[in-house]
C-alpha positions as CSV (number, residue, x, y, z in Angstrom):
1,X,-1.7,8.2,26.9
2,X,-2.8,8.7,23.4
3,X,-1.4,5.6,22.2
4,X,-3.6,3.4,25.3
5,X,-6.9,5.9,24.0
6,X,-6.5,4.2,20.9
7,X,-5.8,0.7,21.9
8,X,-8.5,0.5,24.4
9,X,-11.3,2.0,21.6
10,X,-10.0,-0.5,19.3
11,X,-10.3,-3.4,21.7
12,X,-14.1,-2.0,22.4
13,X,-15.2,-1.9,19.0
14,X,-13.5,-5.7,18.4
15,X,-15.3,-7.2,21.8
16,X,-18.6,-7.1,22.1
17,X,-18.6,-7.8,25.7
18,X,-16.0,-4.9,26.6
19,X,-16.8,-2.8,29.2
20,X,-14.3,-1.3,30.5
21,X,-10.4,-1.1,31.1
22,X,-9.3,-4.8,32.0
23,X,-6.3,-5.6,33.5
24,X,-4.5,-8.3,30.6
25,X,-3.5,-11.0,33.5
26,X,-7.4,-11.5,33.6
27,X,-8.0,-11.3,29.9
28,X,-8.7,-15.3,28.8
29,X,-7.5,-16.3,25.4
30,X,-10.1,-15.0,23.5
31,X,-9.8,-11.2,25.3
32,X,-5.9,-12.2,24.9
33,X,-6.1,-12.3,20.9
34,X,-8.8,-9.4,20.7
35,X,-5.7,-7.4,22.9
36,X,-3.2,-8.2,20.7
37,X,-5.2,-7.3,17.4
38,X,-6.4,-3.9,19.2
39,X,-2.7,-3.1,20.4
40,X,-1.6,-4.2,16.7
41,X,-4.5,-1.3,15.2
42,X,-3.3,1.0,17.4
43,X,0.3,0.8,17.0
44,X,-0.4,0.8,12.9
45,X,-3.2,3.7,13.4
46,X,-0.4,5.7,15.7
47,X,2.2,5.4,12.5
48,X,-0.2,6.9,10.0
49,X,-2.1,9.7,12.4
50,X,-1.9,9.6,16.0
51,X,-4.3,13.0,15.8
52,X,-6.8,10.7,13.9
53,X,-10.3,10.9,15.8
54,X,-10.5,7.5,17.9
55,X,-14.0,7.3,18.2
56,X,-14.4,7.4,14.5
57,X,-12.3,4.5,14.3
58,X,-13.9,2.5,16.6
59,X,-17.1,3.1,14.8
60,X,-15.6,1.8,11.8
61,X,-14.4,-1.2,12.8
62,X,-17.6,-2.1,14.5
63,X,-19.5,-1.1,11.6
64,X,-17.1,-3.6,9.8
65,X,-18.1,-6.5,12.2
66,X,-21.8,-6.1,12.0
67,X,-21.8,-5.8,8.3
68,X,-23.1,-2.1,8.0
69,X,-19.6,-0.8,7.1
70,X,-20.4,2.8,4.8
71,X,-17.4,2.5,2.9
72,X,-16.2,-0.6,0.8
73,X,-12.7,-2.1,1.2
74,X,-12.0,-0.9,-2.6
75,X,-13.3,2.4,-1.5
76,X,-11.8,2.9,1.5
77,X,-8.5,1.8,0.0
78,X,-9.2,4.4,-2.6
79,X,-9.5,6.7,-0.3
80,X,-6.3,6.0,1.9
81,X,-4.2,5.9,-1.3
82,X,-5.4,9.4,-2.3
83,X,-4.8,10.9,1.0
84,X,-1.3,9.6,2.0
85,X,0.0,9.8,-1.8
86,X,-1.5,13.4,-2.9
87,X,-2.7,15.2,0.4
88,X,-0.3,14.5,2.6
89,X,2.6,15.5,0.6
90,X,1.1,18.3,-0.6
91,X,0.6,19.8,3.0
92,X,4.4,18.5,4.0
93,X,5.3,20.6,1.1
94,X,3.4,23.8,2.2
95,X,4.0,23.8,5.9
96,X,8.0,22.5,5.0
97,X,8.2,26.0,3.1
98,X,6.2,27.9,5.8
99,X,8.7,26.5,7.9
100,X,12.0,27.6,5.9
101,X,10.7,31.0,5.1
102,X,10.3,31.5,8.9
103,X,13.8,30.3,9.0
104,X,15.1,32.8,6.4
105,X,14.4,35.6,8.6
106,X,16.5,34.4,11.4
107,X,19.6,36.4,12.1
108,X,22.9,34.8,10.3
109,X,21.0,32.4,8.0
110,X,21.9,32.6,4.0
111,X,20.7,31.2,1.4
112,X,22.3,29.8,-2.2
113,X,20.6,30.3,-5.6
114,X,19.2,26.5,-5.6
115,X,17.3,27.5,-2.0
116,X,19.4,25.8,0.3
117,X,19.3,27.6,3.3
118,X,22.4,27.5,5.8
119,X,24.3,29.1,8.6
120,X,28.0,29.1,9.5
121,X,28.4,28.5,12.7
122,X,32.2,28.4,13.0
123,X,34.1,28.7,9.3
124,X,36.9,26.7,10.4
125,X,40.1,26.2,8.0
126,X,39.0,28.2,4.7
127,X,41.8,26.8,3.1
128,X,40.9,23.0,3.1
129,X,37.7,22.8,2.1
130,X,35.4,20.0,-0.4
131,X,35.5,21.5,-3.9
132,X,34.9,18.5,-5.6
133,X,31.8,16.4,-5.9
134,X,33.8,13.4,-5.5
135,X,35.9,14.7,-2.5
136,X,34.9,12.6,0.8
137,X,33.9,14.5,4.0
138,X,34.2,13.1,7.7
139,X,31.5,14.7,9.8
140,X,29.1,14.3,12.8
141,X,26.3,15.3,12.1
142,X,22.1,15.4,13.5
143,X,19.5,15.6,11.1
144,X,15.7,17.1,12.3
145,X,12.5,17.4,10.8
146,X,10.9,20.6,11.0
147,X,9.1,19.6,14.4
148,X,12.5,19.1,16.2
149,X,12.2,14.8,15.8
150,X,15.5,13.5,15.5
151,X,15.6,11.3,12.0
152,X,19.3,10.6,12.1
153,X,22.4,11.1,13.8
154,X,26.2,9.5,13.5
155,X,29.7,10.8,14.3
156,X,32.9,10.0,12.4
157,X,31.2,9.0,9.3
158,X,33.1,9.6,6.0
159,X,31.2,9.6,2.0
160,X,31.9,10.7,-1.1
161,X,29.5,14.1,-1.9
162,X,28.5,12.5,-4.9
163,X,26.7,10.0,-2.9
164,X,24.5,12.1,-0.9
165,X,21.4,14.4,-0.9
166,X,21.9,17.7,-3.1
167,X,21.7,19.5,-0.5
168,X,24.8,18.0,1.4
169,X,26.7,17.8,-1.9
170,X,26.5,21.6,-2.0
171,X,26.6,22.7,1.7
172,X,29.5,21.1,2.6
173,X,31.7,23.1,0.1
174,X,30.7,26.1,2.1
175,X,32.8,25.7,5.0
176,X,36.3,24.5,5.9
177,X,37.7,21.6,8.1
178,X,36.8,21.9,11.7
179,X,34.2,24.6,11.0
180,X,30.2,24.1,11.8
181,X,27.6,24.5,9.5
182,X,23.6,24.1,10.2
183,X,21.8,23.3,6.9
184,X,17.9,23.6,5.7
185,X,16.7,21.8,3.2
186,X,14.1,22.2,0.8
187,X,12.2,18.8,-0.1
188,X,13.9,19.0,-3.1
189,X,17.3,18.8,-1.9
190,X,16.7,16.6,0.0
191,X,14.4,13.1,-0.5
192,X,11.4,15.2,-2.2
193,X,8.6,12.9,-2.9
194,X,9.6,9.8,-1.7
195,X,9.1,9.0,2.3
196,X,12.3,7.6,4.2
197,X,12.3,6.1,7.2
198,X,11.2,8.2,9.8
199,X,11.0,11.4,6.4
200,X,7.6,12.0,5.2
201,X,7.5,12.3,1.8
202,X,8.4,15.9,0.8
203,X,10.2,17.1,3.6
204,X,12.1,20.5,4.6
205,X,14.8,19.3,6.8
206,X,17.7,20.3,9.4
207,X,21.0,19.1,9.8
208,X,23.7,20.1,12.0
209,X,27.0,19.3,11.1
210,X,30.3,19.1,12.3
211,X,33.2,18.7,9.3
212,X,35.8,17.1,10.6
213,X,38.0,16.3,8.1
214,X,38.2,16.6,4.1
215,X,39.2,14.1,1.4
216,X,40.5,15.4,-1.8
217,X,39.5,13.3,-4.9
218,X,42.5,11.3,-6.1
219,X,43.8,12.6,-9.5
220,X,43.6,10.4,-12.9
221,X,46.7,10.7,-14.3
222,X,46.8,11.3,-18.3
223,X,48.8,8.6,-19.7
224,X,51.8,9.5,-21.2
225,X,52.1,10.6,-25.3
């Protein structure tokens, strides 16, 4: 719903003569292209802030068309670059660790001198277990952000902890083959500042993980004397 709010202000502020919900198998070309440019906004608008005020928008971008716009494009770009570059991580980075200090106080959750935070869900074999930052794990695993969004999942995957986030390259050492593990990570074990995919820059995030099988690093042999 909040996605067609946005569309149909954008579409209002780009056609004059809008008044009103259409439906598109009336729209002619001209209401067609305005459509397709509003749904385009929207969609764009939706990635950066879908709880951005819609009106305000729509106010802008009619400004814009009549020439009485109160920002300038250098200003407004200004602006943007500011906010998503400085602001925005700076609040992912506050409510990430409002978020992990909540989780600290859960029952069974630990936490390791770098401030990973972790639970062991099941230990599984102690005795076969990644000690090596080369060693190679196969897991399934889920990883969250902190409002439950589901960034990344895959089962049966195998990598070398070397090649991962710090906070997989330590966590995984702490439990055995078969066991369970749920991990919190601070942004900077994880991606820190820079955005990834669906990962806002400086991000606390979850992963639950399932180890299903270890991979010793292979020995170099010292050549012989």
């Amino acid at each position: 719903m909040k996605n067609l709010l946005i569309i149909a202000a954008l579409v209002c502020a780009t056609l004059a003569s809008c008044q009103g919900s259409k439906n598109i198998k009336s729209f002619t070309t001209a209401d067609s292209l305005a459509y397709a440019i509003g749904t385009d906004y929207g969609n764009h608008a939706k990635r950066l802030d879908s709880t951005m005020n819609v009106t305000v928008i729509a106010s802008a971008i009619r400004d814009v068309l009549a020439n009485k716009s109160q920002m300038t494009q250098e200003e407004a770009f200004q602006f943007l670059n500011e906010w998503f570059s400085v602001r925005v991580p700076a609040k992912n980075m506050a409510e990430g660790q409002a978020w992990l200090d909540e989780v600290k106080t859960q029952s069974g959750v630990q936490e390791t001198g770098s401030g990973l935070l972790y639970q062991i869900v099941s230990e599984g074999d102690t005795l076969t277990k990644a000690v090596n930052d080369a060693d190679q794990v196969m897991v399934n695993y889920k990883g969250t952000l902190k409002d439950g969004t589901v960034f990344d999942q895959n089962d049966s995957i195998t990598f070398p902890l070397n090649r991962v986030i710090p906070a997989w390259t330590e966590g995984m050492k702490l439990v055995g083959k078969g066991g369970d593990i749920i991990l919190w990570a601070p942004a900077g074990l994880a991606y820190g500042e820079r955005a990834q995919g669906q990962i806002p820059a400086n991000s606390a995030l979850k992963f639950e993980v399932k180890l299903l099988d270890v991979i010793p690093a292979a020995v170099e042999e010292t050549p012989a004397q």
